[in-house]
C-alpha positions in Angstrom: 10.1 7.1 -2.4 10.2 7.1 -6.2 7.8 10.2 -6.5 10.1 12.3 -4.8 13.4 10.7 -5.9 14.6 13.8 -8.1 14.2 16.2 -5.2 15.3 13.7 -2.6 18.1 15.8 -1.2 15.8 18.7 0.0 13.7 16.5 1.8 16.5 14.6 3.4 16.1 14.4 6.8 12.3 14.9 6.8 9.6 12.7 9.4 6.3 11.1 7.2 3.9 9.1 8.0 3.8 5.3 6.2 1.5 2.3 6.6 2.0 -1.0 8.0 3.1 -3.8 5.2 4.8 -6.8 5.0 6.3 -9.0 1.7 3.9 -10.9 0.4 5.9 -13.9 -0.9 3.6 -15.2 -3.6 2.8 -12.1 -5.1 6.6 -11.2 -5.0 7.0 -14.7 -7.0 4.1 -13.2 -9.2 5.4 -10.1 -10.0 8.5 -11.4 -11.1 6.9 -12.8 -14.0 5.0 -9.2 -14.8 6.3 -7.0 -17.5 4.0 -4.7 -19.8 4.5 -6.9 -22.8 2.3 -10.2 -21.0 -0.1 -7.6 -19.1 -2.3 -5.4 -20.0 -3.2 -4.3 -17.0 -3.9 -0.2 -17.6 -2.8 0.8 -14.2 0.9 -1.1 -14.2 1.0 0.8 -17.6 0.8 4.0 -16.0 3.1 3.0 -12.9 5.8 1.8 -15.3 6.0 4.9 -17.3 6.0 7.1 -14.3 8.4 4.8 -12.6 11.0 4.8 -16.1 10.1 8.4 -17.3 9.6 6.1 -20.3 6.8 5.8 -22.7 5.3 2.2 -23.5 3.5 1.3 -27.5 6.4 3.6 -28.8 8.3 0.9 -30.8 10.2 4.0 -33.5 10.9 5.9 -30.4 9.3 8.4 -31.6 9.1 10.6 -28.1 12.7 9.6 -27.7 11.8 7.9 -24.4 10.3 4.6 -25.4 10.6 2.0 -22.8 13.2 -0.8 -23.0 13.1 -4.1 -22.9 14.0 -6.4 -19.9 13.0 -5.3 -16.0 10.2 -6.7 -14.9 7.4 -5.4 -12.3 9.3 -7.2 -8.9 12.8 -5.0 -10.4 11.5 -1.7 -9.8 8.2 -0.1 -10.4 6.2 -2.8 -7.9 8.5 -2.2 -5.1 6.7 0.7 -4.9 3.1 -0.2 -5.5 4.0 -3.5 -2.6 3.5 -1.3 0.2 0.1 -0.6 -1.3 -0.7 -4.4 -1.7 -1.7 -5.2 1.9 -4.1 -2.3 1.8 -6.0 -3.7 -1.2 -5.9 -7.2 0.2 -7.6 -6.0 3.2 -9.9 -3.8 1.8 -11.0 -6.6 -0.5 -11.3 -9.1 2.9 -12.9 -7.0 5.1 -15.8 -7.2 2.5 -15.9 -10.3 2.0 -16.0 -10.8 5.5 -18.3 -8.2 6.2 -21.0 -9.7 3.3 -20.3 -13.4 4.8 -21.3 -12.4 8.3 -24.5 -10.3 7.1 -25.7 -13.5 5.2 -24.8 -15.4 8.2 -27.3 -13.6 10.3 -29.8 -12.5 8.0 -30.2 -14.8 5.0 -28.1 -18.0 5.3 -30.4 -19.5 2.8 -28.9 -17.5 0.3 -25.6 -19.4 0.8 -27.7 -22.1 -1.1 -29.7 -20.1 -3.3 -28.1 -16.8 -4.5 -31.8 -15.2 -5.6 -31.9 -14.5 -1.9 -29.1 -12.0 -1.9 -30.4 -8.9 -3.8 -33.4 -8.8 -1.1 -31.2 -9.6 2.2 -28.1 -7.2 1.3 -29.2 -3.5 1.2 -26.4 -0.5 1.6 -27.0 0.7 4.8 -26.9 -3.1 6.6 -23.6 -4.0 4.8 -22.0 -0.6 6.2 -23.2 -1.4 9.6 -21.0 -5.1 9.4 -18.7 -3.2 7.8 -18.4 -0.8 10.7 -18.3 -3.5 12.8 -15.4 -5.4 11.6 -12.6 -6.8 14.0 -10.1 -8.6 12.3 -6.6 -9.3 11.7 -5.1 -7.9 8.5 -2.6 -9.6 6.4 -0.2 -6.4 7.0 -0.1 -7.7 10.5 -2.0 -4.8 12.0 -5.9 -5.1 13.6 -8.4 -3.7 11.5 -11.5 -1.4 12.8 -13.1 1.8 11.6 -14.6 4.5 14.1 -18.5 5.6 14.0 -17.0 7.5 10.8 -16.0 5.1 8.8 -12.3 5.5 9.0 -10.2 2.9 10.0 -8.0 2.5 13.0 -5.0 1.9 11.7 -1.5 1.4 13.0 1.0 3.6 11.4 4.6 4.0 10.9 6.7 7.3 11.4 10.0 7.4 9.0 12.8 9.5 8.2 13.8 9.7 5.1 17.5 8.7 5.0 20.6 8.5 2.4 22.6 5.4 2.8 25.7 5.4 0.1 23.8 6.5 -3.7 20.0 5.4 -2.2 17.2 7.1 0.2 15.1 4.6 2.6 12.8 5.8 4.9 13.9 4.7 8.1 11.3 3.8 11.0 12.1 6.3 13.8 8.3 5.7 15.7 5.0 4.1 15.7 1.4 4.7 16.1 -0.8 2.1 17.8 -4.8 3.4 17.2 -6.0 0.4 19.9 -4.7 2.4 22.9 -3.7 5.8 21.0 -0.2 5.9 21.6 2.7 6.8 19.9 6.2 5.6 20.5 9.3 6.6 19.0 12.8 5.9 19.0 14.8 8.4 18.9 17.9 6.2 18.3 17.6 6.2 14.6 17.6 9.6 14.2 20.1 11.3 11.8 20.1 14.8 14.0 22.9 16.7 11.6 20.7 16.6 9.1 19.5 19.6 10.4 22.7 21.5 10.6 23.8 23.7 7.0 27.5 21.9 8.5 25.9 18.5 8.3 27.8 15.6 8.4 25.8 12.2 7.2 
């Protein structure tokens, strides 16, 4: 919830939508070893800045916001881009397993000789396989995309909640896209939110 931290108050009490994720140890372990000094990686740049309000390759301080020394990317700014981390992990799988099938049935040969692949896999075929994908995803849910192209995904519904100085979005309901149902629980629900005499 970092991009809305500073105006967390008014949306206190509000319902949004999240995706399915779960800790990926190893990259957890990884990311403790990240900072902006040993990686040069332009987009963790970008995500650590917006995640301080700090600005990196300022060593004078010259904007009076250079960033300090010490966190690394597991203390703070990757907690947000996690969530985000089972989505790129199955995006990358589901073509791997889509061009792995296609060779399968079209072009096995290739496996053996990679000359074979720029004639076998053409655009159109590799959407089809990837159309057709039925798998598990590491996020836990079941991955499958419609005639469109978008995928069926199973979503969480969250209300964003203030427990002591911090804001959590808790889980308050579920989408499942397999049978197209959505189930809540209403237990979790912080009502008096609502009320201008609230009392959280």
């Amino acid at each position: 919830l970092y991009q809305i931290a500073a105006y967390a108050q008014t949306f206190e009490g509000s319902i949004f939508v999240d995706h399915l994720h779960r800790d990926i140890p190893s990259l957890n372990d990884y990311l403790h070893t990240v900072t902006p000094a040993n990686d040069d990686n332009v987009w963790l740049n970008e995500e650590w800045e917006a995640y301080y309000n700090c600005k990196l390759n300022d060593p004078e301080n010259a904007t009076g916001r250079a960033c300090l020394p010490g966190p690394t990317a597991a203390d703070g700014v990757c907690q947000v881009m996690l969530p985000w981390a089972c989505t790129i992990i199955d995006a990358a799988n589901v073509m791997a397993n889509s061009i792995h099938r296609l060779v399968m049935d079209h072009c096995p040969d290739a496996f053996a000789d990679k000359r074979g692949l720029r004639q076998c896999i053409t655009g159109p075929l590799l959407l089809s396989y990837i159309l057709n994908t039925s798998m598990q995803g590491v996020s836990g849910g079941h991955i499958q995309f419609d005639s469109a192209g978008n995928m069926l995904e199973n979503l969480l519904y969250k209300q964003i909640q203030k427990t002591g100085a911090a804001y959590s979005g808790v889980v308050v309901g579920s989408w499942n896209a397999a049978n197209r149902q959505i189930v809540t629980n209403i237990h979790p629900i912080r009502w008096t939110i609502f009320s201008r005499n609230k009392t959280v």
